[in-house]
LUMVEX-821607 format. One record per atom (N, C-alpha, C): residue in three letters; x, y, z. Coordinates in steps of 0.1 Angstrom, whole numbers, plus 2048, in hexadecimal, padded with zeros to 3 digits. Example, Ala and Ser with C-alpha at 12.3 -4.5 7.8 and 13.67 -1.06 7.14 Angstrom:
<sites>
ala8847C784Eala87B7D384Eala8847DF84Eser8807EA847ser8897F5847ser88180084F
</sites>
This chain:
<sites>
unkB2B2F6319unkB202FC320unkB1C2F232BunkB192F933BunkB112EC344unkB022EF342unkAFB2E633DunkAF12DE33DunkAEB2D934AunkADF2DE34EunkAD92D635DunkACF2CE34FunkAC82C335DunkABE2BF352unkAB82B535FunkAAE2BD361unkAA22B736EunkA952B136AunkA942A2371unkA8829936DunkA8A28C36AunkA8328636EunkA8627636BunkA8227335DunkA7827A356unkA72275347unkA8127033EunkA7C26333CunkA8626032FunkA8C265326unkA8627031FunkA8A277315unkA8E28031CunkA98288324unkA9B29032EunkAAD28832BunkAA827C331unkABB273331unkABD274323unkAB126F31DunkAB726F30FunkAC027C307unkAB5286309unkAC0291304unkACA29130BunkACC28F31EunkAD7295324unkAE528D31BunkAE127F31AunkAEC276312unkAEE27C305unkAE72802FBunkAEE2852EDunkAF52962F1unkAF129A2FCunkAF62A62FDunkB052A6303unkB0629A309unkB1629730AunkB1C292301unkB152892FBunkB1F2812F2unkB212872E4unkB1728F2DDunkB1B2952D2unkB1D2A32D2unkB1C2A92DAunkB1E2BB2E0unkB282BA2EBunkB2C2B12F3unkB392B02FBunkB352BD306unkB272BC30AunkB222C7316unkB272C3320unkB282C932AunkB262C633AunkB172C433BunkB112BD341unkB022BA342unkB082B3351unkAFB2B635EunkAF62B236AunkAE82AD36CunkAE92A4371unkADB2A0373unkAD72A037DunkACD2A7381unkAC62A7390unkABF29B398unkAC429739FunkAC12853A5unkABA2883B2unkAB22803B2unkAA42823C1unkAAC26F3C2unkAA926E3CFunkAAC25C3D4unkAA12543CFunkA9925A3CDunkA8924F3C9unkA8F24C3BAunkA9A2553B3unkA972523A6unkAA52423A4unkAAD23F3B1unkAB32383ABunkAAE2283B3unkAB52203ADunkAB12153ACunkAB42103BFunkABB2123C7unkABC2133D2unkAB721D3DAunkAB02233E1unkAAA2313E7unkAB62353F1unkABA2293F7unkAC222C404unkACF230404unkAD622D3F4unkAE02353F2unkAE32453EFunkAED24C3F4unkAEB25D3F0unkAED25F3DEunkAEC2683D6unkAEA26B3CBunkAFE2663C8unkAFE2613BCunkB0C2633B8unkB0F26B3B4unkB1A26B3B5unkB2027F3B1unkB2527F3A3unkB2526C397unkB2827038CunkB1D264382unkB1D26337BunkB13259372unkB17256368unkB1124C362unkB0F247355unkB06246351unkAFF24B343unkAF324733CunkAF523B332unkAEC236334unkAE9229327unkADF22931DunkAE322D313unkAD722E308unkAD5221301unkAC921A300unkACB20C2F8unkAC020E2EEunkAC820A2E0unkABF2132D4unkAC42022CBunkAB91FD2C2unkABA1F82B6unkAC51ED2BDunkAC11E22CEunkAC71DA2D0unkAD51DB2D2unkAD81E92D6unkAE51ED2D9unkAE61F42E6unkAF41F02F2unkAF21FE2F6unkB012052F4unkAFB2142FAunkB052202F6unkB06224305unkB13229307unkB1122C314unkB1C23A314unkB17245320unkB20252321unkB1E252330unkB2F256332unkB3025A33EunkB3126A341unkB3526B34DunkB3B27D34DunkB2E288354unkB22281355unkB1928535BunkB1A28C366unkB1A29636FunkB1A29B37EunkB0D29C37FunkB0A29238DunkAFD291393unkB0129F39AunkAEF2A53A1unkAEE2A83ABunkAE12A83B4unkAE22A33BDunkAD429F3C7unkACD2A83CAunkABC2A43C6unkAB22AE3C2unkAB12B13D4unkAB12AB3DBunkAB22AD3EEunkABE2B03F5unkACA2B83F6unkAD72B83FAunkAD52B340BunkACC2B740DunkACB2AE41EunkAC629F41DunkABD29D417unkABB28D415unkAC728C414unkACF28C40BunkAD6284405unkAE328440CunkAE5291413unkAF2292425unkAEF28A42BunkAE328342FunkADC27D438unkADC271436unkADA26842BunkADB25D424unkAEB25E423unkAF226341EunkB0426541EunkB0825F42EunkB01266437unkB07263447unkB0425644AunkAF6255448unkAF024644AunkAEE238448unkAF623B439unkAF422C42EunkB03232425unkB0D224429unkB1A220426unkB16224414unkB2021E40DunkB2021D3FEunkB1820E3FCunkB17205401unkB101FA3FFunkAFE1F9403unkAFF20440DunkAF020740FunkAEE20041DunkAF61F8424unkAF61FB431unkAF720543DunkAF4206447unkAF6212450unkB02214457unkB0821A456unkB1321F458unkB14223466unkB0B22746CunkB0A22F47DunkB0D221488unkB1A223494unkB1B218496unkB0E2134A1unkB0B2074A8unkAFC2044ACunkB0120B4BDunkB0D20F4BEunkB0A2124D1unkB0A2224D2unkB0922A4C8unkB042374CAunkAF223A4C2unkAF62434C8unkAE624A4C6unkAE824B4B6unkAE02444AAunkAE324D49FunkADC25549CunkAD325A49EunkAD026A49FunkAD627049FunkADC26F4ABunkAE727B4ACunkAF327A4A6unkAF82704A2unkB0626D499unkAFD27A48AunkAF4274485unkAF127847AunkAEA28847AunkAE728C488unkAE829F487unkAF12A0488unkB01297490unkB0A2A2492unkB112A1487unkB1229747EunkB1529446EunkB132A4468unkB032A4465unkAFE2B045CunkB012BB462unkB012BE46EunkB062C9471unkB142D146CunkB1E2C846FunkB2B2C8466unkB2B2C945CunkB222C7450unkB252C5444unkB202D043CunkB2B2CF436unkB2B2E342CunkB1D2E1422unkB192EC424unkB0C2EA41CunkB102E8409unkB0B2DF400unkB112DF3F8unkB102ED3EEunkB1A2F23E5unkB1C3003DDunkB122FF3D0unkB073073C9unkAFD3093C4unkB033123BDunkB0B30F3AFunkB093143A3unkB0231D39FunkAFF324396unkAF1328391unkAF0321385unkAE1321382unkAE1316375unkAE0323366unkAE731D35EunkAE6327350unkADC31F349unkADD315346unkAD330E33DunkACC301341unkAC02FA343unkABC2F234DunkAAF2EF343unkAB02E0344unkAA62DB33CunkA9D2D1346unkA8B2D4342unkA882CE34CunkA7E2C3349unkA7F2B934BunkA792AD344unkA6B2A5350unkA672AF35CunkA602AD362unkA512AB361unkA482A436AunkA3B2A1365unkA342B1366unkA2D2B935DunkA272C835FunkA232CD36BunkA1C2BF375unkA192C6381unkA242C738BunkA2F2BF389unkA3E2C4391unkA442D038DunkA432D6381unkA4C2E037FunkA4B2EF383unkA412EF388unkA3E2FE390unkA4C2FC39EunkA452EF3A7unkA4E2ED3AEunkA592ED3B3unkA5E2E73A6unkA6E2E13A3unkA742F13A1unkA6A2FA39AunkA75307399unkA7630C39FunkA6A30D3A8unkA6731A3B8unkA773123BFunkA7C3023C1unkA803003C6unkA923003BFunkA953073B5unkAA130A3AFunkA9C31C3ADunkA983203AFunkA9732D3AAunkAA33363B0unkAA93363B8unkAB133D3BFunkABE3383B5unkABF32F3AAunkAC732B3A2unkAC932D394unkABD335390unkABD33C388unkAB7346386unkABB35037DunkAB635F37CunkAB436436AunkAB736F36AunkAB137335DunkAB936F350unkAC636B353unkACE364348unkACB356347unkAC6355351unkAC534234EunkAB833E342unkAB8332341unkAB032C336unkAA931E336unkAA131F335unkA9431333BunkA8F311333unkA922FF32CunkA8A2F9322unkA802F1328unkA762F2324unkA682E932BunkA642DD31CunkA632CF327unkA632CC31DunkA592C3322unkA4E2C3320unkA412BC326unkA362BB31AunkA2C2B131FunkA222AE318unkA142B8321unkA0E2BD318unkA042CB31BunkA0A2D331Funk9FD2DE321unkA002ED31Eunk9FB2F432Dunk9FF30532BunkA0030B33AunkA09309343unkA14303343unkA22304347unkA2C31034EunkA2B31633EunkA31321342unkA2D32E348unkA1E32D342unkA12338348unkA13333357unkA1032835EunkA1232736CunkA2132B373unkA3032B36BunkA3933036FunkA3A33B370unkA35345364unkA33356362unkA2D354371unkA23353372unkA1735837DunkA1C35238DunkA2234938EunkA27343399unkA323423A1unkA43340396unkA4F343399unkA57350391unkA54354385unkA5735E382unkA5636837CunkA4F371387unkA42379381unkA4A38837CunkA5338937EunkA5C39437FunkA6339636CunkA5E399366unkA62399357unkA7139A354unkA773A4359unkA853A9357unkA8C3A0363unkA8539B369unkA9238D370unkA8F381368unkA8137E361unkA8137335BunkA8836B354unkA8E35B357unkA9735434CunkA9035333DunkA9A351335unkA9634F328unkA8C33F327unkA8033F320unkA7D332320unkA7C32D310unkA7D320314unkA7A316307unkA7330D307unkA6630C2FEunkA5E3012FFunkA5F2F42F2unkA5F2E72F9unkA642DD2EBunkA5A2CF2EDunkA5B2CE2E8unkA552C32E9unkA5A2B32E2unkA5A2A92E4unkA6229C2E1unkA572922DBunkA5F28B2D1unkA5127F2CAunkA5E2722CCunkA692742D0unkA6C2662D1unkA6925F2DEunkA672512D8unkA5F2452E5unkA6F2412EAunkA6B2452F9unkA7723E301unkA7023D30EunkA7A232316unkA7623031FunkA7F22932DunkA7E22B336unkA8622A33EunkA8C218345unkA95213341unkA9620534CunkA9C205357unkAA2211359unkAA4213368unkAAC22436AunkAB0228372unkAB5234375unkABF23A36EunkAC4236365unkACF23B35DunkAD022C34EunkAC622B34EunkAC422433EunkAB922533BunkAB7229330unkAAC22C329unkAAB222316unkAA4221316unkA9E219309unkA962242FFunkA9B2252F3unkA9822F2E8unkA942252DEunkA852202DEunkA7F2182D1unkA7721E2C9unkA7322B2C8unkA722312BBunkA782412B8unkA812422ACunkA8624F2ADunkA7625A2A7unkA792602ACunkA7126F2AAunkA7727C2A9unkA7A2882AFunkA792932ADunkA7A29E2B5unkA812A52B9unkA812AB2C6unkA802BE2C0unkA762C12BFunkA712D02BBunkA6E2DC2C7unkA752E62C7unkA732F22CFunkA722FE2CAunkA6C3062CEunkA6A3152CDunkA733222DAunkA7032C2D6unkA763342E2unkA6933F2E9unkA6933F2F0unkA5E3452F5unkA623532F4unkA5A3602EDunkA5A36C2E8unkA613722F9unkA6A37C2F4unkA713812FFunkA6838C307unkA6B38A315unkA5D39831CunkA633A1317unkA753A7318unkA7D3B4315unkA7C3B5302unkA743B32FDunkA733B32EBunkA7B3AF2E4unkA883A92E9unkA8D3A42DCunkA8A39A2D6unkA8C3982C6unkA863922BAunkA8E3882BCunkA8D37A2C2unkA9136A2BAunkA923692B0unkA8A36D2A4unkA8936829AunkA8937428CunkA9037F28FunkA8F38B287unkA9238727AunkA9B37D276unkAA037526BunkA9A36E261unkA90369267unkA89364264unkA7F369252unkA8535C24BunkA7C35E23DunkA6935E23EunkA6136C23FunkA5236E240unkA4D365238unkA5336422BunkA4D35E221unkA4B35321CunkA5234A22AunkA4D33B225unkA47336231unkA3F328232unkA3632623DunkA3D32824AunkA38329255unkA3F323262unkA45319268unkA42310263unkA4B308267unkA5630125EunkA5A30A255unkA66309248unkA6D311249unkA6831D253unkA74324257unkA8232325BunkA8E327258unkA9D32A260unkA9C334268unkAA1333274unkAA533927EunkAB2338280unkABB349288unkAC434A289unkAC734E292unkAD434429BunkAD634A2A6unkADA35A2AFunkAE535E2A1unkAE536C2A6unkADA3732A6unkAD136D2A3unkAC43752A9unkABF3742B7unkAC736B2BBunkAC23682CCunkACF3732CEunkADB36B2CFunkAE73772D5unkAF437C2CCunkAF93812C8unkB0238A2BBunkB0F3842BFunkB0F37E2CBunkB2137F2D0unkB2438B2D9unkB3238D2DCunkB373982E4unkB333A72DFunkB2E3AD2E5unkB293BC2E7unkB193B72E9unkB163AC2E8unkB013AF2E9unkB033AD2F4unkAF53AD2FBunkAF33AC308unkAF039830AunkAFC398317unkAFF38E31AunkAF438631FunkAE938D325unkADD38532BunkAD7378321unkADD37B316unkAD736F30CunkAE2365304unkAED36630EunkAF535F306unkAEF34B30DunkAEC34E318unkAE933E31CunkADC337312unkAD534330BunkACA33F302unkACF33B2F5unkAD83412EFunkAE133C2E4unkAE732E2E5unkAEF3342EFunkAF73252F4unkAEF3162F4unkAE131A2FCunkADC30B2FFunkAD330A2EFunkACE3132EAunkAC730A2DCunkAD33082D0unkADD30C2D5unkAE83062CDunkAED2F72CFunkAEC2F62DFunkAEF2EA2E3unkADE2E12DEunkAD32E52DFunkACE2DB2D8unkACB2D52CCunkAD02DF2C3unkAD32E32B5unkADD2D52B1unkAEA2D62B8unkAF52CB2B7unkAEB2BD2BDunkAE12B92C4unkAE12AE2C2unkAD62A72B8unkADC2A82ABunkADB2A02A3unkAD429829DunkAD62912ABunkAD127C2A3unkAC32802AFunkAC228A2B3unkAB128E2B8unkAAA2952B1unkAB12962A4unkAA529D29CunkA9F2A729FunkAA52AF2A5unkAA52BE2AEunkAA52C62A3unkA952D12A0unkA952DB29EunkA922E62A6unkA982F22A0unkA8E3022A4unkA84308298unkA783072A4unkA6C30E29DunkA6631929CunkA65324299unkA5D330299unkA563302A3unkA5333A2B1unkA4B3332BAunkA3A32C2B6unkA383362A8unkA283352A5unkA293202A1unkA32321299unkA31319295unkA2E30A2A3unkA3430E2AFunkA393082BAunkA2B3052BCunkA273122C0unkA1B3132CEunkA1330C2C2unkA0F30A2B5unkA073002B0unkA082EF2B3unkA162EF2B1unkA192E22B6unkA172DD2C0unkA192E52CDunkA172E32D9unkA052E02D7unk9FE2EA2D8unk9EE2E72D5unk9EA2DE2D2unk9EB2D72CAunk9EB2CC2BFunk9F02C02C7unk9FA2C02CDunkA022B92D7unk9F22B62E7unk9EB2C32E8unk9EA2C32F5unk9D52BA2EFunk9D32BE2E6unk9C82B52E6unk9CC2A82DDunk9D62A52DBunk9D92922D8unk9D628D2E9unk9DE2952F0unk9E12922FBunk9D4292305unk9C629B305unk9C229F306unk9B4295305unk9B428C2F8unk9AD2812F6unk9B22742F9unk9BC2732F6unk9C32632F8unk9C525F309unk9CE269310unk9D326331Bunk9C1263320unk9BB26C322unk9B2268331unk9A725F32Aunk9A625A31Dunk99C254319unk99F24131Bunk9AF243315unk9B9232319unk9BA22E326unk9BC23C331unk9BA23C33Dunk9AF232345unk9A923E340unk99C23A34Aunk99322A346unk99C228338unk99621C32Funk99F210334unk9A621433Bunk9B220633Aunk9B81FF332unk9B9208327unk9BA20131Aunk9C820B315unk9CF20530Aunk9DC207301unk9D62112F5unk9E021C2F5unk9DD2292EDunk9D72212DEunk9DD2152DEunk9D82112C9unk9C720C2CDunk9C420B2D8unk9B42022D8unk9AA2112D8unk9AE21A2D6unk9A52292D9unk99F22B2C8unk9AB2292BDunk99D2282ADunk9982232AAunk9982132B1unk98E20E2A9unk98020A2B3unk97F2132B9unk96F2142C1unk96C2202BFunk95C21F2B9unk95222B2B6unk9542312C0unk9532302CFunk94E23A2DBunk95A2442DAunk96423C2D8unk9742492DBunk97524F2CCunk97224C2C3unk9712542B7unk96825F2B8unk95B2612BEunk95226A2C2unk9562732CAunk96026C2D4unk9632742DFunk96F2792D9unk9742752D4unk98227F2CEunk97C2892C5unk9792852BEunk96F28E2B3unk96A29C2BAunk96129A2C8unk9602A52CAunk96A2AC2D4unk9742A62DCunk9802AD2DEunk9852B52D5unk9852AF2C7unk98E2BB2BFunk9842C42B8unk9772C52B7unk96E2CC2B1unk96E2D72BDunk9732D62CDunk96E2DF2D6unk97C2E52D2unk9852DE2D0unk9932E12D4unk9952F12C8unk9902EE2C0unk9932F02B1unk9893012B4unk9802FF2BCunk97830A2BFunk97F3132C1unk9833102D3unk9903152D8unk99631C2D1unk99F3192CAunk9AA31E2C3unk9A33292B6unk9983262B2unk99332D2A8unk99233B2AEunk98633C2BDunk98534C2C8unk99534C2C9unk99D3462CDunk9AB34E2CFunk9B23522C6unk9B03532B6unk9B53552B1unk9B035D2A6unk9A23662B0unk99B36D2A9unk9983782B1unk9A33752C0unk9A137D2C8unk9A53892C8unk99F3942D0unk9AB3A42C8unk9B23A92DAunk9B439C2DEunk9BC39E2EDunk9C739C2EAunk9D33A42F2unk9DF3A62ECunk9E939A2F6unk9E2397301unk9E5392306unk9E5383305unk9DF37C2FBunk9D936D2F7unk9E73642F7unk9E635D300unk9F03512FFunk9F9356306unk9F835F312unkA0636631AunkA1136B30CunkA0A3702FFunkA153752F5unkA1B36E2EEunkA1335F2ECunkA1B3592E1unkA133582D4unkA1635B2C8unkA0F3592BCunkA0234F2BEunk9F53562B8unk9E734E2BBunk9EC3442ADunk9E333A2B4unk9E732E2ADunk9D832D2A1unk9DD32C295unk9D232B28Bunk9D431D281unk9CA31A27Bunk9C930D272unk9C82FF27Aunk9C5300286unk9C52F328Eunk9B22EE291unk9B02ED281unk9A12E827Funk99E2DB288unk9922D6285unk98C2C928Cunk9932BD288unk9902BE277unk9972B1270unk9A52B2275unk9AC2BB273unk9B92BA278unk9C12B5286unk9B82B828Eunk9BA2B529Aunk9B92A129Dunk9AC29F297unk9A5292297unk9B028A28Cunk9B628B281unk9BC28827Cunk9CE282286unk9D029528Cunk9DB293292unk9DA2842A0unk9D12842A8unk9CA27B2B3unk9D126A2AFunk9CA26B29Aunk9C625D29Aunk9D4259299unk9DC260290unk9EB25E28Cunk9F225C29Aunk9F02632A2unk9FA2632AEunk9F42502B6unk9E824C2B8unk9E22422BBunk9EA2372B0unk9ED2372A6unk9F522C29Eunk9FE22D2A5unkA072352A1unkA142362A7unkA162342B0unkA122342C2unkA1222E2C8unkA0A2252CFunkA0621B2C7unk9FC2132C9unk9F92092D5unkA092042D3unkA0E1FF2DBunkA112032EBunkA0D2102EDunkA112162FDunkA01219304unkA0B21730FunkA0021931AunkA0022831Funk9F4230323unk9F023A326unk9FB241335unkA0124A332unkA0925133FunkA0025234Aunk9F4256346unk9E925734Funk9E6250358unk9E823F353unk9E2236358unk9ED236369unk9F9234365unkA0423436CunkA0323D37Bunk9FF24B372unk9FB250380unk9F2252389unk9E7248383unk9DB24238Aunk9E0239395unk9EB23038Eunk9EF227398unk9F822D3A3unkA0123239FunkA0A23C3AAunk9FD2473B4unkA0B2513B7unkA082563C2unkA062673BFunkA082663AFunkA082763A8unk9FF27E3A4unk9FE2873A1unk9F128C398unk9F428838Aunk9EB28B386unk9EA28837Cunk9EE29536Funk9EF295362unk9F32A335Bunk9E42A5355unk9D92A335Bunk9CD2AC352unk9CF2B4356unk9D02BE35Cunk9CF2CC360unk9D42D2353unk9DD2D1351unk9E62D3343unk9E52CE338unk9D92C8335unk9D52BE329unk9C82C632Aunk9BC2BD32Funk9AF2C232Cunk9AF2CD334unk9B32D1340unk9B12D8348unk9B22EC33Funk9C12E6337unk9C52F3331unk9B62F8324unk9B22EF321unk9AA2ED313unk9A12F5320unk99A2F0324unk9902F332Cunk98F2FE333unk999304339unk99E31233Cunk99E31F32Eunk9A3317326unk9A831F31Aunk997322310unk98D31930Funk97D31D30Eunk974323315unk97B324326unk97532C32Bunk97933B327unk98A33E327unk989347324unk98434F315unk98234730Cunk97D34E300unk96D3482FFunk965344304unk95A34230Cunk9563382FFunk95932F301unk9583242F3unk954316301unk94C3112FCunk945307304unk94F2F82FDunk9522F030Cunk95A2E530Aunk9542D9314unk94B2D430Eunk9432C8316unk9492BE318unk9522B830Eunk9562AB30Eunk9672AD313unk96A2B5313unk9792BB317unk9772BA327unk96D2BF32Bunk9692C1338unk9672B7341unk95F2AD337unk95829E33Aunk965297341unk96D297339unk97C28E338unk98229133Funk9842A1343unk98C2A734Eunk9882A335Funk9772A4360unk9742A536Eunk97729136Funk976289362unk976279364unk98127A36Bunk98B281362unk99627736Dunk99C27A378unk99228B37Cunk999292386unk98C283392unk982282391unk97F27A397unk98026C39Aunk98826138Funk992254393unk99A259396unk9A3260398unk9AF26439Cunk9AF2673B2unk9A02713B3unk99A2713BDunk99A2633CAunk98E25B3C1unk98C2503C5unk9982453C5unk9A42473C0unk9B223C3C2unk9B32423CBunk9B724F3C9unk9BE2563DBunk9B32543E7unk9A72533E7unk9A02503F6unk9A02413F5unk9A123B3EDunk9A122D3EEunk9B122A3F5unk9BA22E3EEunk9C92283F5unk9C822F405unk9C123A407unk9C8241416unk9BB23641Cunk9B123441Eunk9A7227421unk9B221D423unk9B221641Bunk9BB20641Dunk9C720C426unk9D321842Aunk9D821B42Funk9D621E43Dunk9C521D440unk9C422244Cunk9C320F450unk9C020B44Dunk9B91FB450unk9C11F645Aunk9BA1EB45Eunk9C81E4469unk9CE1DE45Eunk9D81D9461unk9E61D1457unk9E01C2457unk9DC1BB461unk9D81B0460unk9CD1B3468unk9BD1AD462unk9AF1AD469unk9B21A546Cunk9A9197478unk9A418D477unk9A118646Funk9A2179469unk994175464unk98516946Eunk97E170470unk97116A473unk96C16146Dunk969155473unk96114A46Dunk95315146Dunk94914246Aunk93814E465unk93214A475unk93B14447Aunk93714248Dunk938153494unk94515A48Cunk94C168491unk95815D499unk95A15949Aunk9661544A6unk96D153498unk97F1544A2unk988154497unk98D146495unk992144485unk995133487unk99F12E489
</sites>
C-alpha cells in the first residue's frame, strides 16, 4: 500500500519508519525546505529515517520524498547546485536564466492519495487539505492525528462539505515521547501507545457491526471485514481497510482500534489534560512536572475539569441528534476523573516543556482554539458556563498578541540607532 504522511511532528516520522520497516509499505513524505536542515537545497527525491531508541540507532531507507511547494522547490533546483551554491552563471540576467528554467519544466505528475496521514499542528490542517484536495476524493482516507478537538468538524464545514464525496477519516491519538534532532532523525525516549477510532460513515455503513455489546468499550474486537468484505463490496472502502490494517501491523507502536465511543472519550479527556497543562506551563514558564505541586494550578485545574465535566454531562443528556457532528456522546468523564487524568499525565511528563511555550517564541499560532477554545465553544453550545476555561483561553490569546506587536515593532526599528551621550552628541 502507498502511504503519504504530511507534517513535521515527530511521531508522524516515527510511524512513517515502522510502517516501512515492519509492513514493507511504500510511505512518502511530504517535505517543505524550511523542514530540512539547509533551506537552499530542493527537497530530495529519496530519504532515510533514523530512529534512536534505548542508545541505539535504527535506520530505514526507501522513503520518496515529495515537495510540499513544487515551484519553490523548481526554483531552488535552477538556482542552488547540489552543494547549495548558485548555479546561474554571474554574466547573465539570472532572472531570466531561472523563468526560462521553470518555464521548460514539466509540471511535476500528482498521484491521487489513497491513504494519507497527517501529523500537522490543528491550525495547519484545514490548510494543508484545501491545498491537496484535488488529490483526494471519496475513496481516500485521512488519519488526523493531533492534540485537541474540532478538527474534523472544521474539515466537514470547510474542505469537505459534500457527504458522498467525503474521504474516509480516522482519528488517533499518540502517548509516545519523541522528539525531533534534526529532519529525518528523531529520538523515541518513552514508549506509549498509538490509539484510533473510525469516524461513523455519512453513507451508513457499520465499522463495527461485529462488535461484542456486551463487554465495555474499550475491550471490544473489531473486524475488518466490517470496514470492506473483499471483492464484490463496494470498492470505495477498500483504502479504509487497507490503511487500519497497515496500522494494525505496526506493532512495536502499540497500535490499537477503538470503538469510536470509546475514542471520542479518549480524545476528550486528551483535550482538557491539554486544556490545563499547556497554557497554564505556558504562560508560567515553567516544566509540565512544576504545575502539582502549587495550590494556584491545582484550583485552576480543578475547575477546568469541574466545567469540563459539566460540558460533557448537557452533551450527553442532549436529545439533539446532531451532537458531536454524529459521534457517540461521551459519558462517565466526571471531575475526579478528569483531575486525576491531568495529574497522571503531569508525572509522566514532568520533565517537558509546554508546546505552547514554543509557539510563543516562533512565528505560529498557537493550538488553543482547539484545546480551550473547543471546551469553550462546546458550553456555549449546551449553555453550561466556563469561566476559567475562558480565563486561560482569552490569556493566551492575549501573550500571544502582545509577542506578535512586539516582534513587528522591533522589525520596524532602525537596525543600528545611535548611541547619544547625556550631552546628546554622539561619542
Amino acid at each position: 500500500m502507498h502511504i503519504h504522511v504530511l507534517g513535521a511532528a515527530p511521531v508522524g516520522h516515527l510511524l512513517a519508519f515502522h510502517l516501512r520497516r515492519h509492513a514493507q509499505h511504500n510511505v512518502s513524505l511530504f517535505l517543505s525546505q524550511t523542514q530540512l536542515a539547509d533551506p537552499t537545497r530542493p527537497v530530495p527525491a529519496k530519504a532515510r529515517l533514523t530512529v534512536e531508541s534505548d542508545d541505539a540507532l535504527h535506520t530505514e531507507g526507501g522513503f520518496a520524498c515529495e515537495p510540499w511547494d513544487p515551484a519553490v522547490n523548481a526554483l531552488q533546483a535552477v538556482v542552488f547546485d547540489e552543494s547549495g551554491l548558485v548555479r546561474l552563471s554571474k554574466g547573465r540576467d539570472r532572472l531570466a536564466q531561472a523563468r526560462a528554467a521553470l518555464s521548460t519544466a514539466s509540471p511535476p505528475e500528482e498521484e491521487p492519495i489513497k491513504s494519507l496521514i497527517v501529523t500537522t499542528k490543528p491550525s495547519s490542517v484545514v490548510p494543508a487539505l484545501k491545498h491537496l484536495r484535488k488529490r483526494i476524493d471519496a475513496s481516500s482516507t485521512l488519519v488526523l492525528l493531533q492534540d485537541g478537538m474540532g478538527i474534523y468538524e472544521s474539515l466537514v464545514r470547510n474542505v469537505f462539505r459534500v457527504p458522498s464525496q467525503r474521504p474516509h477519516f480516522i482519528l488517533g491519538n499518540s502517548s509516545h515521547a519523541v522528539w525531533k534532532r534534526d529532519a529525518f532523525h528523531v529520538v523515541h525516549h518513552r514508549i506509549g501507545g498509538l490509539k484510533f477510532g473510525i469516524v461513523p460513515d455519512p453513507l451508513g455503513r457499520n465499522f463495527e457491526l461485529s462488535q461484542d455489546t456486551s463487554v465495555p468499550y474499550d475491550q471490544r474486537t473489531l473486524r475488518l471485514d466490517d470496514i470492506y468484505a473483499g471483492s464484490g463490496d463496494d470498492a470505495r472502502y477498500r483504502s479504509l481497510r487497507d490503511t487500519v490494517a497497515a496500522l494494525l501491523e505496526t506493532t512495536t507502536m502499540h497500535t490499537r482500534w477503538l470503538p469510536m465511543a470509546a475514542m471520542q472519550r479518549r480524545l476528550l479527556r486528551q483535550c482538557v489534560v491539554h486544556s490545563c497543562v499547556q497554557p497554564l506551563a505556558a504562560l508560567n514558564g515553567c516544566r509540565v512536572g512544576a504545575l502539582p505541586a502549587m495550590y494556584a494550578a491545582q484550583r485552576l485545574i480543578n475547575s477546568v475539569c469541574r466545567e469540563a465535566s459539566a460540558i460533557f454531562a448537557a452533551q450527553n443528556h442532549a436529545e439533539n441528534p446532531d451532537v458531536a457532528m454524529g459521534f457517540p456522546s461521551a459519558s462517565g468523564l466526571n471531575a475526579r476523573l478528569l483531575y486525576d487524568e491531568v495529574m497522571r499525565y503531569c508525572q509522566r511528563a514532568a520533565g517537558a516543556r509546554p508546546q505552547m511555550a514554543a509557539h510563543f517564541d516562533g512565528r505560529v499560532l498557537t493550538d488553543i482554539d482547539y484545546l480551550n477554545g473547543y471546551l469553550q465553544d462546546l458550553g456555549k453550545k449546551f449553555s453550561v458556563p466556563t469561566p476559567t476555561i475562558s480565563v486561560l483561553y482569552q490569556m493566551v490569546k492575549l501573550r500571544h498578541g502582545l509577542l506578535q506587536r512586539d516582534r513587528r515593532q522591533r522589525s520596524q526599528e532602525p537596525s543600528a540607532a545611535p548611541y547619544l551621550g547625556q550631552d546628546g552628541s554622539e561619542p
